[in-house]
Every structure is written in C-alpha cells, then in structure tokens.
Backbone as CSV, one residue per row, in Angstrom:
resi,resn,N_x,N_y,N_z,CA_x,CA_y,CA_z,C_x,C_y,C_z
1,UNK,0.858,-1.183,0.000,0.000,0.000,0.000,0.894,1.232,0.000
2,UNK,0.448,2.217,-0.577,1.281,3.403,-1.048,1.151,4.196,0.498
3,UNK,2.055,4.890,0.602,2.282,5.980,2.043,1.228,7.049,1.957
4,UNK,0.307,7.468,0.807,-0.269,8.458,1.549,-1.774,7.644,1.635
5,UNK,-2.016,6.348,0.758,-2.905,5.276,1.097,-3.248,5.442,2.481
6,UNK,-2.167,5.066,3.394,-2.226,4.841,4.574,-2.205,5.699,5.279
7,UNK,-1.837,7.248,4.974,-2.023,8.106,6.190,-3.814,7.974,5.478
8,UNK,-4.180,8.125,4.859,-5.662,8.828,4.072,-7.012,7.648,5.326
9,UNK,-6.186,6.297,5.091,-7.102,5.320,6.150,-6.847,5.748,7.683
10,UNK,-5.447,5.752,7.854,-5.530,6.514,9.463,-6.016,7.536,9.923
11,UNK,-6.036,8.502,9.191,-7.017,9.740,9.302,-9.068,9.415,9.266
12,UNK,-8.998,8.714,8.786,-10.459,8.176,8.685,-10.951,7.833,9.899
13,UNK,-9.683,6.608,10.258,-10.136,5.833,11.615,-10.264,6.128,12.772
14,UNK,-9.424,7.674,12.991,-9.198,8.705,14.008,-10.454,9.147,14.135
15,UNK,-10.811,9.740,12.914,-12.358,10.664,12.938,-13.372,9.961,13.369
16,UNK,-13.645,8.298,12.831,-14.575,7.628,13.182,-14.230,7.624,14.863
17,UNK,-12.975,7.118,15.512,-13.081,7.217,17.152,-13.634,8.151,17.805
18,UNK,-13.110,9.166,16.908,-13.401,10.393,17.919,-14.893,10.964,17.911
19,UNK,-15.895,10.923,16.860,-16.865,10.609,16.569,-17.786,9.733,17.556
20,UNK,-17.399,8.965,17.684,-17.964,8.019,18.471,-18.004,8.108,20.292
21,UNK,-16.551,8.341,20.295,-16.570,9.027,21.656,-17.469,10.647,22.135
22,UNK,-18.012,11.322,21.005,-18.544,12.475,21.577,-19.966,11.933,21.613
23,UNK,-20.493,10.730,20.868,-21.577,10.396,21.518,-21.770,9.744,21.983
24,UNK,-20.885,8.843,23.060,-21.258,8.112,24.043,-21.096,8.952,25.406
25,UNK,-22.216,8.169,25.985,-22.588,9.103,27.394,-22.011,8.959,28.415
26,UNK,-20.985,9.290,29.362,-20.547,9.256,30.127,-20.377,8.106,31.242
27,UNK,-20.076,7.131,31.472,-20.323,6.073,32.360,-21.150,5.974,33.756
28,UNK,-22.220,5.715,34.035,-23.062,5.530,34.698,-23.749,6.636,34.858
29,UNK,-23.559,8.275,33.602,-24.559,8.884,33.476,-25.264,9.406,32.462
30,UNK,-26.490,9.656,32.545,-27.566,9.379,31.392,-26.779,10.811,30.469
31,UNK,-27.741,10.227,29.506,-27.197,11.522,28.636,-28.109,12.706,28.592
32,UNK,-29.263,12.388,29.087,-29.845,13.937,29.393,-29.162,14.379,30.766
33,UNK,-28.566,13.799,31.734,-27.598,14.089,32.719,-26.455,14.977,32.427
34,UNK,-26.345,14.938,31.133,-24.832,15.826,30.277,-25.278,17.167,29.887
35,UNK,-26.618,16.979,29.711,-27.187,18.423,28.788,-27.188,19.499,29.917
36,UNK,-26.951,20.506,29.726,-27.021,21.907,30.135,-28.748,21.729,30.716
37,UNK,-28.961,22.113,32.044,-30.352,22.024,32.131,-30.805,23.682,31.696
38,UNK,-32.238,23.387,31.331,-32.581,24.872,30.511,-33.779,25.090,31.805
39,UNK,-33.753,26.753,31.900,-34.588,27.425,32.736,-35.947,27.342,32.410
40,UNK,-36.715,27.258,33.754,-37.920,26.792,33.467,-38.705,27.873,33.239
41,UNK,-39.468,28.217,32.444,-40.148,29.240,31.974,-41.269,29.466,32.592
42,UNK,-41.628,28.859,33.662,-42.728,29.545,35.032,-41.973,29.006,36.404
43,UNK,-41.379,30.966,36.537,-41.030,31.164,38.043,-41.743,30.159,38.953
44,UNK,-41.590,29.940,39.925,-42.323,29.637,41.617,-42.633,31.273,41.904
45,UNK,-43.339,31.469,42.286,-44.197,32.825,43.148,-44.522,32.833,44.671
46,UNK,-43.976,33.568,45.655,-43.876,33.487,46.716,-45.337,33.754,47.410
47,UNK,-45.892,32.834,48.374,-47.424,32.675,48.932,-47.481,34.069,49.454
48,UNK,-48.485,34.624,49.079,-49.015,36.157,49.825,-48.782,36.258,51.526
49,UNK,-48.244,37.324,52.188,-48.344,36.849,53.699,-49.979,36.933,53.989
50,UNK,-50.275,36.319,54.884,-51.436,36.186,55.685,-52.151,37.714,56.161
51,UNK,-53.095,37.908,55.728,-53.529,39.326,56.628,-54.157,38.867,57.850
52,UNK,-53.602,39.241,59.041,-53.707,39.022,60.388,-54.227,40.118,60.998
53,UNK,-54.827,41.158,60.100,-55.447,42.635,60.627,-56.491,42.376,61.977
54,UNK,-57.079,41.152,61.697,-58.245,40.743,62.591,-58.086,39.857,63.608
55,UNK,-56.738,39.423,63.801,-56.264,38.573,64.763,-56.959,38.388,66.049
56,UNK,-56.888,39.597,66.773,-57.447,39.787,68.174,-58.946,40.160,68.494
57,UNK,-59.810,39.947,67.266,-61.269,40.648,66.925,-62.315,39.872,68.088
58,UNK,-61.493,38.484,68.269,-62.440,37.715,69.360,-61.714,38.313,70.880
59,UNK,-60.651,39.041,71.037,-60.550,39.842,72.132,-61.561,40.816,72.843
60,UNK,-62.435,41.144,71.671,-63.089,42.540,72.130,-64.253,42.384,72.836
61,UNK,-64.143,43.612,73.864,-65.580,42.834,75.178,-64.983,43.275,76.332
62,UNK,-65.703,42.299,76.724,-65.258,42.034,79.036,-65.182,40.963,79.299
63,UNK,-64.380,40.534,79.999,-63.924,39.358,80.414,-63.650,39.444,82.042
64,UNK,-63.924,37.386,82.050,-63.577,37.705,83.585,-62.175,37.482,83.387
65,UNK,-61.110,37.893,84.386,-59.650,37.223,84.318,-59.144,36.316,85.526
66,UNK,-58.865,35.001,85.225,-58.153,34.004,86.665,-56.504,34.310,86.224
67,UNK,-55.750,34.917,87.057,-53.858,34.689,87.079,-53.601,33.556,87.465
68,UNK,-52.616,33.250,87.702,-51.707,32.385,87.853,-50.072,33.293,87.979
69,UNK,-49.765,33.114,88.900,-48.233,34.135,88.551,-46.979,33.317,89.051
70,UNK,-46.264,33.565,88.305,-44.993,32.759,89.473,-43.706,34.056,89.945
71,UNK,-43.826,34.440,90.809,-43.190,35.232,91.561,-41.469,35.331,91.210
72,UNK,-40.904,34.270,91.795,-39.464,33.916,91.467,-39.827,33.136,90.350
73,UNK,-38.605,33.983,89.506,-38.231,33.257,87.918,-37.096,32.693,87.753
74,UNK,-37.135,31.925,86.655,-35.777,31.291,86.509,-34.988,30.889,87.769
75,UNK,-35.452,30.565,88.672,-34.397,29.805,90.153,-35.224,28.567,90.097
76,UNK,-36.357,28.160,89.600,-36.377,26.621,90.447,-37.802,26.946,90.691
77,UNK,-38.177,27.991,90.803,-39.792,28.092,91.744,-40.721,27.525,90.886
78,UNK,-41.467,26.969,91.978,-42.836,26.286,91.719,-43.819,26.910,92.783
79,UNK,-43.713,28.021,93.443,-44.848,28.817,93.992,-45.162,29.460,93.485
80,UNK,-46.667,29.350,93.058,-47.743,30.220,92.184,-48.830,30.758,93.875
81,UNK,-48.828,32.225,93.072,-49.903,33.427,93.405,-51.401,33.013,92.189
82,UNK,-52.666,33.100,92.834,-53.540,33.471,91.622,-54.212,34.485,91.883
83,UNK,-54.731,35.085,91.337,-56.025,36.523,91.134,-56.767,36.360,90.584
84,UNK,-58.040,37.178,91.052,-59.367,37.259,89.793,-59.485,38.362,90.038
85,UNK,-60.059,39.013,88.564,-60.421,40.003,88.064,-60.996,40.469,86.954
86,UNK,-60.713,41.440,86.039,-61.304,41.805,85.189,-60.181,41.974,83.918
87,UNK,-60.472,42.018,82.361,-59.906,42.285,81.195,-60.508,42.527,79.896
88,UNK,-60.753,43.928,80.224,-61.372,44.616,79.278,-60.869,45.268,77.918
89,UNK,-61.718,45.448,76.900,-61.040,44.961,75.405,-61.774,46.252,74.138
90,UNK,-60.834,47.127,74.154,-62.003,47.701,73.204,-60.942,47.861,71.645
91,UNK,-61.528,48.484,70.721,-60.799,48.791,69.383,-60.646,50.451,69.861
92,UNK,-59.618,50.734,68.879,-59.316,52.302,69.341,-59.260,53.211,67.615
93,UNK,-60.924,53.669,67.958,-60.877,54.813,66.422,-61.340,53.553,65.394
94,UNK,-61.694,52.421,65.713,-62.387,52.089,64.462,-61.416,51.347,63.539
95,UNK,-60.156,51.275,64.331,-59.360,50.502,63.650,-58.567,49.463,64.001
96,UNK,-57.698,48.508,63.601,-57.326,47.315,63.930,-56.403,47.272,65.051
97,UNK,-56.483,48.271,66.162,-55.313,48.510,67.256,-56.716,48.478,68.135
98,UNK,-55.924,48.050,69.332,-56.784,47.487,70.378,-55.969,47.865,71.560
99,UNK,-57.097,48.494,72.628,-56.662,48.433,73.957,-57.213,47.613,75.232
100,UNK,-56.063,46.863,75.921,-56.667,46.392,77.040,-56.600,47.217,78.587
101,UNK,-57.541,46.983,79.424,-57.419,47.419,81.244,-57.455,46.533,81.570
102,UNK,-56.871,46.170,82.614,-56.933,44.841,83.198,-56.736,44.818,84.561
103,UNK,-57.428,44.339,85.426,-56.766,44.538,87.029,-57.344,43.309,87.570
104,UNK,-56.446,42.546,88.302,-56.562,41.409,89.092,-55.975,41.669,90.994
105,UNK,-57.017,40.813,91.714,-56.308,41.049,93.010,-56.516,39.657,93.614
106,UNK,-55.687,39.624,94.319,-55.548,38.255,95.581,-55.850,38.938,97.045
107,UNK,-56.915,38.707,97.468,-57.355,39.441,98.725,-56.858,38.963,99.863
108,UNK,-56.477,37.368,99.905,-55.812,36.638,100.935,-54.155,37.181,101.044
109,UNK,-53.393,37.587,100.191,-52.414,38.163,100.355,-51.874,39.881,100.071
110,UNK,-53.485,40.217,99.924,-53.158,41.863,99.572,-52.633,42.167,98.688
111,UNK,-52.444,41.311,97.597,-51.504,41.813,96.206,-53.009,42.361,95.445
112,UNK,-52.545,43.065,94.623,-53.083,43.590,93.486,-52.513,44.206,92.473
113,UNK,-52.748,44.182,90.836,-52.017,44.123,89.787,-53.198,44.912,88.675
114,UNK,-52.061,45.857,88.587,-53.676,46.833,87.822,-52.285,47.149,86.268
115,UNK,-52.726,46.865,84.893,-52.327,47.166,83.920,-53.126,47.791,82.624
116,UNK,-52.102,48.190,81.357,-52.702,48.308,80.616,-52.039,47.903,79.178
117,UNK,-52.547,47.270,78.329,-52.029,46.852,77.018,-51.917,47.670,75.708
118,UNK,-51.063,48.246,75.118,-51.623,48.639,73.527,-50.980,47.447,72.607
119,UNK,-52.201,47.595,71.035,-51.596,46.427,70.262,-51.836,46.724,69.167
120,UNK,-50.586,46.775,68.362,-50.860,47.979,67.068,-50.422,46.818,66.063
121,UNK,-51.100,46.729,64.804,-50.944,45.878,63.503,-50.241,46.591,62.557
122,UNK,-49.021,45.970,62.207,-48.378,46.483,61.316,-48.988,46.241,59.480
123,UNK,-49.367,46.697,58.852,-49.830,45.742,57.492,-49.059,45.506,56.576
124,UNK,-47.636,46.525,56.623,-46.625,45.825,55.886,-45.674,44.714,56.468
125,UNK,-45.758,44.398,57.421,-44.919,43.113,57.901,-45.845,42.438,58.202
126,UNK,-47.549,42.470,58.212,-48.280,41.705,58.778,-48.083,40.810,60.001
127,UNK,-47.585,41.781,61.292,-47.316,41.202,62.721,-48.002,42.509,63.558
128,UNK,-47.967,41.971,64.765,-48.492,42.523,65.750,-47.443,42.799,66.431
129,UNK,-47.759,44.488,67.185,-46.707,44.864,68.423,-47.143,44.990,69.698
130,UNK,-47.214,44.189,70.833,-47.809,44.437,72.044,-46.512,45.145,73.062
131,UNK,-47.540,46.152,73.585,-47.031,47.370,74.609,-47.427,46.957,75.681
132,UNK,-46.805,46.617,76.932,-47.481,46.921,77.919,-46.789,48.198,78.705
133,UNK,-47.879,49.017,79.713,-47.953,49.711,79.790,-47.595,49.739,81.242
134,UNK,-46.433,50.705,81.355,-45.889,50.722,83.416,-46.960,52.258,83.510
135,UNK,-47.619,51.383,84.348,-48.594,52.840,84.757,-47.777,53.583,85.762
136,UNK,-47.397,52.958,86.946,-46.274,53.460,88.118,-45.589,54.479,87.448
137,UNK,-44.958,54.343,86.520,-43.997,55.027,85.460,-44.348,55.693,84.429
138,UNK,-45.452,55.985,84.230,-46.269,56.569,82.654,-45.212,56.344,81.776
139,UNK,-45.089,54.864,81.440,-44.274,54.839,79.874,-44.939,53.239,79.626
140,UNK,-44.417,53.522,78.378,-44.690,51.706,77.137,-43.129,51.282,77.957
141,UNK,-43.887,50.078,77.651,-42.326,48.940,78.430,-42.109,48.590,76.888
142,UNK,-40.481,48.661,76.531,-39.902,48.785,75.078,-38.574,47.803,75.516
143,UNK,-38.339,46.786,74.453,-39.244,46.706,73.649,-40.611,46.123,73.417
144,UNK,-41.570,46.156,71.935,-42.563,45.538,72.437,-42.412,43.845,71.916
145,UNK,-43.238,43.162,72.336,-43.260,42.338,72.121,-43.695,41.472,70.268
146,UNK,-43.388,41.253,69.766,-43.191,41.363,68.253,-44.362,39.484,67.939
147,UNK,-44.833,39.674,66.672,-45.502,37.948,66.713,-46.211,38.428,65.921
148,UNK,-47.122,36.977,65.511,-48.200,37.031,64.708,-49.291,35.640,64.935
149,UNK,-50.368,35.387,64.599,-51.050,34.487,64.755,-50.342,32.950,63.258
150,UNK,-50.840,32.060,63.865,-50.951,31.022,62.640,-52.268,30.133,63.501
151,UNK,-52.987,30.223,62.568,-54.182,29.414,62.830,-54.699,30.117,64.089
152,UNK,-55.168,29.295,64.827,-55.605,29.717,66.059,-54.880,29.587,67.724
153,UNK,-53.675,29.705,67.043,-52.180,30.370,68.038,-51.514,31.470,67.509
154,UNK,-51.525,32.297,68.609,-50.660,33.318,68.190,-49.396,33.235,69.057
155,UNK,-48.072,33.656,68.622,-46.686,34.338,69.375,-45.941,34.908,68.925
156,UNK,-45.681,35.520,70.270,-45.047,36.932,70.337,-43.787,36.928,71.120
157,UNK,-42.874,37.676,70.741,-41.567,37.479,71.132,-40.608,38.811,71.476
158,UNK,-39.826,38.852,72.459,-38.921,40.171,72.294,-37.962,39.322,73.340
159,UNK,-36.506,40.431,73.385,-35.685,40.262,74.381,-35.366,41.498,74.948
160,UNK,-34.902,40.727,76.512,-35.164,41.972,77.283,-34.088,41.789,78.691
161,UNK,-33.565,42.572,79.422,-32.578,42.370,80.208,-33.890,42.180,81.921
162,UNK,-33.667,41.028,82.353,-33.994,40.299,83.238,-33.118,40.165,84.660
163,UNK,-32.795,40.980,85.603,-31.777,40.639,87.004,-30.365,40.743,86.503
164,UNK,-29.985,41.599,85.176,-28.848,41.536,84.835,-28.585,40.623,83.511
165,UNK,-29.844,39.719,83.516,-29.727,38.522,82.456,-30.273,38.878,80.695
166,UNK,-29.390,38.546,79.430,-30.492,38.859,78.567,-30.967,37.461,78.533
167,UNK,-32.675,37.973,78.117,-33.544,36.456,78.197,-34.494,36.732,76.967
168,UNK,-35.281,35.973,76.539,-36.206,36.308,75.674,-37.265,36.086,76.614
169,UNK,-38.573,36.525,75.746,-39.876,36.836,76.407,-40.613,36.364,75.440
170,UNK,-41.631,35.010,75.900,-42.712,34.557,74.840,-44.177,35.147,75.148
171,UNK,-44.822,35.822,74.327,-46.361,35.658,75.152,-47.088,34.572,74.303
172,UNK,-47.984,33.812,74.313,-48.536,32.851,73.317,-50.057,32.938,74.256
173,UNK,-51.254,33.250,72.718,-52.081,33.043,73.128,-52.861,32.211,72.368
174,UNK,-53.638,31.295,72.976,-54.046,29.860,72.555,-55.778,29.593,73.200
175,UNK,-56.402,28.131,73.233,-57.774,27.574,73.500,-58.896,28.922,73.249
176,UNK,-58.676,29.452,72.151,-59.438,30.316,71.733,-61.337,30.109,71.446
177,UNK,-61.910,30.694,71.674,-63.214,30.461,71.566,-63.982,31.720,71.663
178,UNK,-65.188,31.850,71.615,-65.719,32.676,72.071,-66.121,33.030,73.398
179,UNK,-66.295,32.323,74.219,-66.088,32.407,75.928,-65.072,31.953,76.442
180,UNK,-64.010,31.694,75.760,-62.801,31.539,76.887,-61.117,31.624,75.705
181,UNK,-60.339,32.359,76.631,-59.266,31.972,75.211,-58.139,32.248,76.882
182,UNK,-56.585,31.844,76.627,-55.688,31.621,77.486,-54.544,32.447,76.725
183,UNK,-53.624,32.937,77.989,-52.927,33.391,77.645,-51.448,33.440,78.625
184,UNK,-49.977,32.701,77.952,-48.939,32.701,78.966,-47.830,33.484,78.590
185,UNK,-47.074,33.744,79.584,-45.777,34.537,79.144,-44.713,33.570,79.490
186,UNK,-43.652,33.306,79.029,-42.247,31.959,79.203,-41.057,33.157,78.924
187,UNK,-40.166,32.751,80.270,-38.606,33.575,80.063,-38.166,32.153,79.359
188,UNK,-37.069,32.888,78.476,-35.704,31.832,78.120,-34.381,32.248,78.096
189,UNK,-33.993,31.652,79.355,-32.125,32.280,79.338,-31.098,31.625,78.545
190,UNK,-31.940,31.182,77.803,-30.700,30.353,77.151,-31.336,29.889,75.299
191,UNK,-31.437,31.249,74.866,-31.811,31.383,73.726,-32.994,30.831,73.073
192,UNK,-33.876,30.452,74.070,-35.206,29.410,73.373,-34.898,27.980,73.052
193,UNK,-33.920,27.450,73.794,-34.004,25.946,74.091,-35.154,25.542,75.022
194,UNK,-35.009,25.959,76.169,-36.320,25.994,77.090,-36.563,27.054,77.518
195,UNK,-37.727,27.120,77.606,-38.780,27.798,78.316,-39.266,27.761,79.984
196,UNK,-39.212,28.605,80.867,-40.327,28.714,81.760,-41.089,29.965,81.987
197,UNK,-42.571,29.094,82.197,-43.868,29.974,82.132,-43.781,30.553,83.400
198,UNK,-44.081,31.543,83.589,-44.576,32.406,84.840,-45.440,33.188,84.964
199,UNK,-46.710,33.159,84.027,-47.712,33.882,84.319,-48.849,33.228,83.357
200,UNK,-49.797,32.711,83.923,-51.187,32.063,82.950,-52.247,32.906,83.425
201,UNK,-53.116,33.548,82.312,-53.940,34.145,82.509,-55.173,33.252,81.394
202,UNK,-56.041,32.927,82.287,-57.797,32.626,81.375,-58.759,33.597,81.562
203,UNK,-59.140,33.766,80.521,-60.140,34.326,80.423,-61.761,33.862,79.520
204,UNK,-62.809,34.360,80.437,-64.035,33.764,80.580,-65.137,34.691,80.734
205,UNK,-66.064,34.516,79.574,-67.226,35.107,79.609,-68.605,34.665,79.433
C-alpha cells in the first residue's frame, strides 16, 4: 500500500473514534444528565403573607380574668400566686389597634395588679406589636413584644434584660373560643431551648 494510502485510512479511523466518543454518554450517566439544564419558563411565586389585621377581633368585650403568677423566675420556683379580676377589650378609632385594662387582686395576700395593654398591627410586615404599659412610670415597656397568629395560636416574642440577664420573652395566646381563650408569658435564658412559664392568665365570659 502506497504511504499516503495509509495516512488517508488513518485519518479516517481517528475521525470515526473520535466521533464516536462524543456520543457516548458518560459512564453511569444518562445523557440527558450531560445536557445543560434549561430554565424553566414559570417562576415559583412566593405565597401572599397572611392578613392578620383581625387577629385579636375575638378579644373585644369584658372578660372575667383568673392569674396564675410565678413570683421567682428562673431559680427553680414552683410557687404560684392566683387573682381574679377583670380584662377589658375595646378597638381604638375604628381601627385594627386594640386596647386592654386589666386589674386582678388576691385578697388573701393583699396583692393587686392593675395594667394596661396597647396592640398595634403592622400591614406591611403583617405582625403585631404588644405594649405593655408601666402605669407606676407613665411609659410603654420597650421593647414591644413582636408575633403574629398562625391558625388559632398566636406568638409573640422580644428580648429583654432580666436581674442583669439577657432572656427572651414569649407571650402565646391559645384555647381560643368565644367564651374563653388563654394566655402565657415563658422567660428563656438560654436562647429558646427551654422555656419557663410564669404567668397564665384565662379568660371567661
């Protein structure tokens, strides 16, 4: 066979390999596995937030109020104080902010506990801000407490310096109904691993 015979077949046989190798698929992966994946031409769209404007609407009224308090926090205590009293609920101006009065007393130990709540709806973050109110002191206790409902639980959250301690502060209010709904506050010194409750309030009409 003549010399350029043979380069003319080796050149052939090259092309056919190499040929062959660009379409075989990679070893143990598919060959649509190789392709460039192409963008999907309908986004995902992020779920609307919840309008929670009406959250507290079964708040509004008079209520009776039973406490529960726990005095010493965070040491160990398991001595509870209770009170009865009153927790009254109105809207302020017709709009989705709400004020509470509230005063409870224990007559067997002479305590008594007289407060007041504001609770303002944000509609661009769709959360709630609860104020409570140091009457002793004419000021909002800051910060407020921050949350929102899901279903028929709501919580609310802030942090706040405690005996020197920072702790967080839960309020969660829950067993909602129309004559009775509950409501607790939980310190956590240790970032919301655990919780303890120190104040249950029911309320009943």
């Amino acid at each position: 066979m003549k010399p350029c015979s043979i380069y003319l077949l080796a050149t052939l046989q090259l092309g056919l390999l190499s040929s062959t190798a660009q379409e075989s698929p990679v070893p143990g992966v598919s060959t649509s596995q190789q392709q460039p994946s192409q963008p999907s031409a309908v986004s995902a769209q992020a779920a609307p937030l919840r309008d929670g404007a009406h959250d507290f609407d079964f708040l509004i009224g008079n209520w009776k109020a039973h406490v529960r308090r726990l005095p010493d926090r965070l040491v160990g205590s398991t001595t509870w104080v209770e009170y009865d009293g009153i927790s009254n609920h109105k809207k302020i101006l017709d709009s989705n902010a709400n004020f509470e009065e509230f005063e409870v007393d224990n007559p067997e130990k002479h305590l008594h506990i007289k407060a007041q709540t504001l609770r303002l709806y944000n509609p661009d973050s769709h959360q709630w801000s609860i104020y409570p109110l140091d009457l002793d002191k004419g000021a909002l206790n800051l910060p407020p407490v921050v949350g929102q409902f899901a279903g028929n639980r709501g919580e609310f959250y802030d942090q706040e310096q405690y005996k020197g301690r920072s702790i967080l502060v839960r309020y969660v209010w829950l067993n909602i109904s129309p004559k009775s709904a509950r409501m607790e506050q939980s310190f956590s010194p240790d970032g919301g691993r655990t919780w303890e409750t120190n104040w249950i309030c029911e309320l009943a009409r």
